[in-house]
N, C-alpha and C positions, 0 to 999 in steps of 0.2 A: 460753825458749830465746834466746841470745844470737845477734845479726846476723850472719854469716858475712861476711867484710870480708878480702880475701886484698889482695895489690900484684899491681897492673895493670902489665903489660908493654908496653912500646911510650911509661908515660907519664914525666913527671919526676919527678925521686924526692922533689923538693916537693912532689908532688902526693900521689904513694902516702906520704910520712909525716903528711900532714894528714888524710888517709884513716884511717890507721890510728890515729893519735890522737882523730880523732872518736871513729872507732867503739867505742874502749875507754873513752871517756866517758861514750858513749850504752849500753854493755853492765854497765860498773862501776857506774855513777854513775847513770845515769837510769832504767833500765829495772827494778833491781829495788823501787825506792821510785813508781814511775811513776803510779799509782793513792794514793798520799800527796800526790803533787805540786801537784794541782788541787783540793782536793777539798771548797773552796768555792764550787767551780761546784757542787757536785751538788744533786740535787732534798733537802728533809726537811732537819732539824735538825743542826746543824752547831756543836760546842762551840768557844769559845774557844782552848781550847789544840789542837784539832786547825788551824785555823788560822794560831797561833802554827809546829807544828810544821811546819806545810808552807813556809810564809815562810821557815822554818831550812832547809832542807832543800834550796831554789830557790837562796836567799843562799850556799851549802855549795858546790854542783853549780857557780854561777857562778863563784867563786873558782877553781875549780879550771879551768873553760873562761881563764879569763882566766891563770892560769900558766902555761897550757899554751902561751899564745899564740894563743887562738882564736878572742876574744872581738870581737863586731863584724869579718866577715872583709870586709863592702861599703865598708869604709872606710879611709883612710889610716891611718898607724900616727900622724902628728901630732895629729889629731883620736881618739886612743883603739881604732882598730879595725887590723885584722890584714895591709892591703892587699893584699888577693888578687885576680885581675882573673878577669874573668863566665866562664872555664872552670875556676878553681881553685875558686872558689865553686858550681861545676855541681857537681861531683867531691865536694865537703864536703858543700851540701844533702843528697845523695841518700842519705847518710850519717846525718844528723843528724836529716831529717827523718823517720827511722824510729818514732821517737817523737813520738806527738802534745803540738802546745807544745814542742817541744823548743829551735825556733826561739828561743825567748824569752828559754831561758837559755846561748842561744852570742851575746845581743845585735844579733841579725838579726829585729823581728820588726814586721811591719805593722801599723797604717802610720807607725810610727816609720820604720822602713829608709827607708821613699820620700822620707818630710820630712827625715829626714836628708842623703840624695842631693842634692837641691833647694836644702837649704842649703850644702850643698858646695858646689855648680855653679853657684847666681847668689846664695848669699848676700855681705854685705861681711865684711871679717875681724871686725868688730865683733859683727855677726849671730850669727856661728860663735861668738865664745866666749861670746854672751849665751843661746843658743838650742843649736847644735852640741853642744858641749859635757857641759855640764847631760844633754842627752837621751842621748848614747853613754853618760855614767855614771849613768844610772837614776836620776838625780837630777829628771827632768822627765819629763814623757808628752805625747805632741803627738797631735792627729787631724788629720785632710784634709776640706774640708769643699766639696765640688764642687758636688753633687749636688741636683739641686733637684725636689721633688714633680710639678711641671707642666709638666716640659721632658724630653725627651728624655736619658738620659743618657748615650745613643752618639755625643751630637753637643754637644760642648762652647761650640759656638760660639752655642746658643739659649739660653744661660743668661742671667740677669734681673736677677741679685743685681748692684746696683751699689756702684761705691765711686763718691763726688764731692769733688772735691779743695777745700779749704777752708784756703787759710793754708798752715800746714805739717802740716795733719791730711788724712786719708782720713776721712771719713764713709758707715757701709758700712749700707746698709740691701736686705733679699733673705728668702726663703726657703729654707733649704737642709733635706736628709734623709739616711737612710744616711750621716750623717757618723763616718765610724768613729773609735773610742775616746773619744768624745766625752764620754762621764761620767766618764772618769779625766784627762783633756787637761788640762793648765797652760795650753796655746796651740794655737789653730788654725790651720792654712794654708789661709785661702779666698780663692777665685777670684769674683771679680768683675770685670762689664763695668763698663770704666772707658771709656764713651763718646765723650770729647772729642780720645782719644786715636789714633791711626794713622791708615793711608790711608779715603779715604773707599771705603764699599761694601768694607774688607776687614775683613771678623769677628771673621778670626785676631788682629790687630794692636787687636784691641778691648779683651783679657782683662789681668787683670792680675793676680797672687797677692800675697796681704797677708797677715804676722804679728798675726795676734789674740789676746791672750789671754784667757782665758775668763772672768776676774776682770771684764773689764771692760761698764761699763754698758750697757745696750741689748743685751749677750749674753744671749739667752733660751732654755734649754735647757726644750725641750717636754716631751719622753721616749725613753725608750730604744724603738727601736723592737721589736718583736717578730719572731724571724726563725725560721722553722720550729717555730714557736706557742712560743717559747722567751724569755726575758727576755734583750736582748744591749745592748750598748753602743755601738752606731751608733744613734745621736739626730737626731733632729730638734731644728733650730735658729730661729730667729728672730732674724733680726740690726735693731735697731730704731737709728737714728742713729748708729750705734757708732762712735766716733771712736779711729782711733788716730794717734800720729805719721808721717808721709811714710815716715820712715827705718824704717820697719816692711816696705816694699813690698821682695817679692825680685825682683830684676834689673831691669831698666828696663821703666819704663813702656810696658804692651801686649806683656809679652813672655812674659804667663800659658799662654795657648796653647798656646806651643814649650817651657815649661818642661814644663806637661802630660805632653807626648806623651811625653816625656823621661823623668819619671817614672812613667807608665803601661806606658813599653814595659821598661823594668828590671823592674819589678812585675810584668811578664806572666811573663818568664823568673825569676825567683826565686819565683810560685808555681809553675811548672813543676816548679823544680828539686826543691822540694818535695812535689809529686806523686808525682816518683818514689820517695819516702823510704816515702813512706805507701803506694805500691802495693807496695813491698817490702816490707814490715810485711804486709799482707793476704796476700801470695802465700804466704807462709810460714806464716801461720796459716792458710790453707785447706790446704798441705801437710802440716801438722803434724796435723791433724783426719782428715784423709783415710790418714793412717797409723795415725789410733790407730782412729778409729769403725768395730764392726762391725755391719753393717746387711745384711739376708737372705741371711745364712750366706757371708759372706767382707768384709772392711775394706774403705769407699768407694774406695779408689786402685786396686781392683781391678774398678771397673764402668766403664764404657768414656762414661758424660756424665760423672763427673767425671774421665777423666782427660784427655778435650775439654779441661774445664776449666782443666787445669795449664797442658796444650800453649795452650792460646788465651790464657790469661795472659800468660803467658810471652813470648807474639808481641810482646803487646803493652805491656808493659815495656822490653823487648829495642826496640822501635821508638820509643815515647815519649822512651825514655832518650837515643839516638843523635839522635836530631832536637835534643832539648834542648842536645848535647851541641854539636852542628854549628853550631845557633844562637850559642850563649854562646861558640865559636871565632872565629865572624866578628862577631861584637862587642867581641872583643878584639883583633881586626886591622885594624877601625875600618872596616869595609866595610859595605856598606848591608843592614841584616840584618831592615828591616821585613815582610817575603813569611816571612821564617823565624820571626818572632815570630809574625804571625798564624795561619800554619800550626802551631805549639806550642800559642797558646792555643787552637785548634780542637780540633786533636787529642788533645792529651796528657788534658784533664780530662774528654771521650768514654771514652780509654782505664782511668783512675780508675775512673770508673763502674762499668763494665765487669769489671775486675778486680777488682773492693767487693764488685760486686754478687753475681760467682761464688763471694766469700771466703763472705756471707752464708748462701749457698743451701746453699754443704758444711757450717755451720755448724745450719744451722735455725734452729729459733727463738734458740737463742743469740746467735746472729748478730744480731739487733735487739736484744740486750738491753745493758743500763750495762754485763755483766758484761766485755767486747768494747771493744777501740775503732773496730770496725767501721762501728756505726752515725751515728758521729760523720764518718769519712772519706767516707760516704755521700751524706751533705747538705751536706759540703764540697766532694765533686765533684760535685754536682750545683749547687751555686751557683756554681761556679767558669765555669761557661758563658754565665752572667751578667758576671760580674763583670770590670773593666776593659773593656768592651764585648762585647756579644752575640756568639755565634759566628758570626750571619750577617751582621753588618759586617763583618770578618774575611773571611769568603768572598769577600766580595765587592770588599775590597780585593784579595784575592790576583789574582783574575779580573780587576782592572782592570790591578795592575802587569804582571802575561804579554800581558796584550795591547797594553799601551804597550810592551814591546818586542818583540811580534809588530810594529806597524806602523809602529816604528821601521827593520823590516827585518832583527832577529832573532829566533831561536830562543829557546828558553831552555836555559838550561846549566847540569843540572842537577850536575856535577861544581864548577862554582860558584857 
């Protein structure tokens, strides 16, 4: 059954034609080959030409996002993408994310998007078209490569992995983990303390992020790590002397940190916005079940837990969405929007859960099975709680900025 996708009232008519163009890409174009699309991820034997066909078929579907004008919407039209700013791109995710992967073939998909960003915002113009480039036109694959097995990863600032400056090279030697896309990467963005650098006793002013490419020596890719007993492409690394040129480093010296947050807080709201694509996708197949299945002598939408279930959905869609919505406004009017990001990435992927977990249970056993994309949105909102920081850093950030201005002497105001 095709996404019901009507124009929104109240918004601009940029908004509702990009609306409505997604969705007739995601209803023509992806959803009924949708199950063809991936299907070298699947468990069991897998021919040649069914891998061949699906490559056609991504290749097919992208051409057509990109005529349309929709291709890379996180990005300037100079650099390749659609330049849409964090509410037009809210409005399109929620859309496009209906389909799982679908991110991938509108050229928004992590953690390319983020390295992308990063290279906008402190690469040189050189960067861009050696790096930039290349990656908006699928011609390159990047990973992010933070994360280290013996530090904390809600606190960037305990990281270990160093770069030491040498001539006109970085010399990067560290441990890093969950470095996403790592097995398919040309190039990596990793963060390293680069010691000698910023004020003394400040941390922040310690970090630095470096262009690596993967080719190069002392890059030691361990393994793919295993995520949900599952074979995935966030690896573990070993970075052994690894020399690269200065002019590899983005932004100035010790500015890893700020670039960070920068990149993690966009990423928080574009999984958001994502969220909500896939809980509309679940809501609809638990509606669709619940009208067709009869179970002791009358169809489930007629028993009063699942129709809880619609109504409690629903809530929480309808609420996830609006927050998400209110965030990516005041990120596009340049106001301080960190309390509304940590409050989405709290909330919203709770609410996922939530609505998966309802789609699953009107399903039954179905519901866990490949036949479903249910059980995939499952372990994607339940890692999403994890990921870009714990829900309870987040809390506890929110808790701290109300009460810096509780004893600043005001309220809080929740109108803004």
């Amino acid at each position: 059954m095709p996404m019901n996708v009507q124009p929104i009232a109240g918004v601009s008519d940029r908004i509702n034609e990009i609306r409505l163009l997604t969705a007739e890409i995601v209803n023509k174009e992806i959803l009924p080959v949708e199950n063809q699309l991936w299907i070298w991820q699947r468990d069991g034997a897998v021919h040649e030409s069914d891998k061949k066909r699906a490559r056609e078929l991504r290749a097919g579907i992208q051409a057509k996002v990109k005529q349309a004008g929709l291709w890379a919407p996180h990005l300037p039209e100079e650099y390749g993408g659609c330049g849409l700013g964090f509410l037009e791109h809210a409005y399109m995710n929620e859309v496009l994310a209906y389909s799982v992967g679908a991110a991938s073939l509108f050229g928004v998909v992590a953690p390319n998007s983020g390295n992308q960003k990063i290279l906008l915002q402190y690469g040189t113009e050189e960067q861009r078209k050696k790096w930039l480039v290349p990656l908006t036109e699928g011609k390159l694959e990047s990973g992010f490569s933070m994360t280290e097995p013996d530090q904390p990863g809600s606190d960037p600032r305990s990281l270990r992995t160093t770069a030491r400056r040498e001539g006109d090279e970085w010399v990067i030697n560290g441990h890093k983990w969950f470095t996403s896309n790592g097995l398919r990467a040309d190039f990596l963005i990793v963060m390293c303390r680069t010691e000698e650098e910023g004020a003394p006793g400040d941390q922040n002013a310690k970090m630095t992020q470096i262009i690596v490419p993967t080719d190069t020596p002392g890059v030691n890719i361990v393994r793919g790590i295993e995520v949900w007993g599952r074979a995935s492409d966030h690896v573990e690394v070993l970075y052994d002397d690894v020399r690269v040129p200065v002019a590899n480093q983005l932004g100035q010296t010790g500015s890893g940190h700020r670039a960070a947050q920068d990149r993690l807080g966009a990423g928080r709201v574009y999984h958001c916005m994502n969220s909500i694509g896939q809980m509309w996708r679940a809501f609809d197949l638990m509606v669709q079940r619940a009208s067709e299945r009869e179970v002791h002598g009358g169809k489930l939408e007629t028993k009063q837990f699942v129709q809880g279930f619609i109504a409690e959905s629903y809530i929480d869609i309808q609420a996830a969405r609006l927050m998400t919505l209110h965030c990516a406004a005041r990120m596009d009017s340049g106001l301080d929007a960190r309390t509304d990001i940590s409050a989405i990435k709290i909330f919203v992927p709770a609410a996922y859960h939530r609505v998966v977990d309802r789609a699953i249970q009107v399903w039954g056993a179905a519901g866990v099975s490949g036949d479903l994309p249910l059980y995939a949105m499952y372990q994607g909102a339940r890692t999403l709680r994890l990921a870009d920081g714990p829900d309870e850093v987040h809390k506890i950030l929110i808790a701290k900025n109300v009460m810096k201005r509780w004893h600043a002497g005001e309220g809080w105001d929740f109108g803004n």
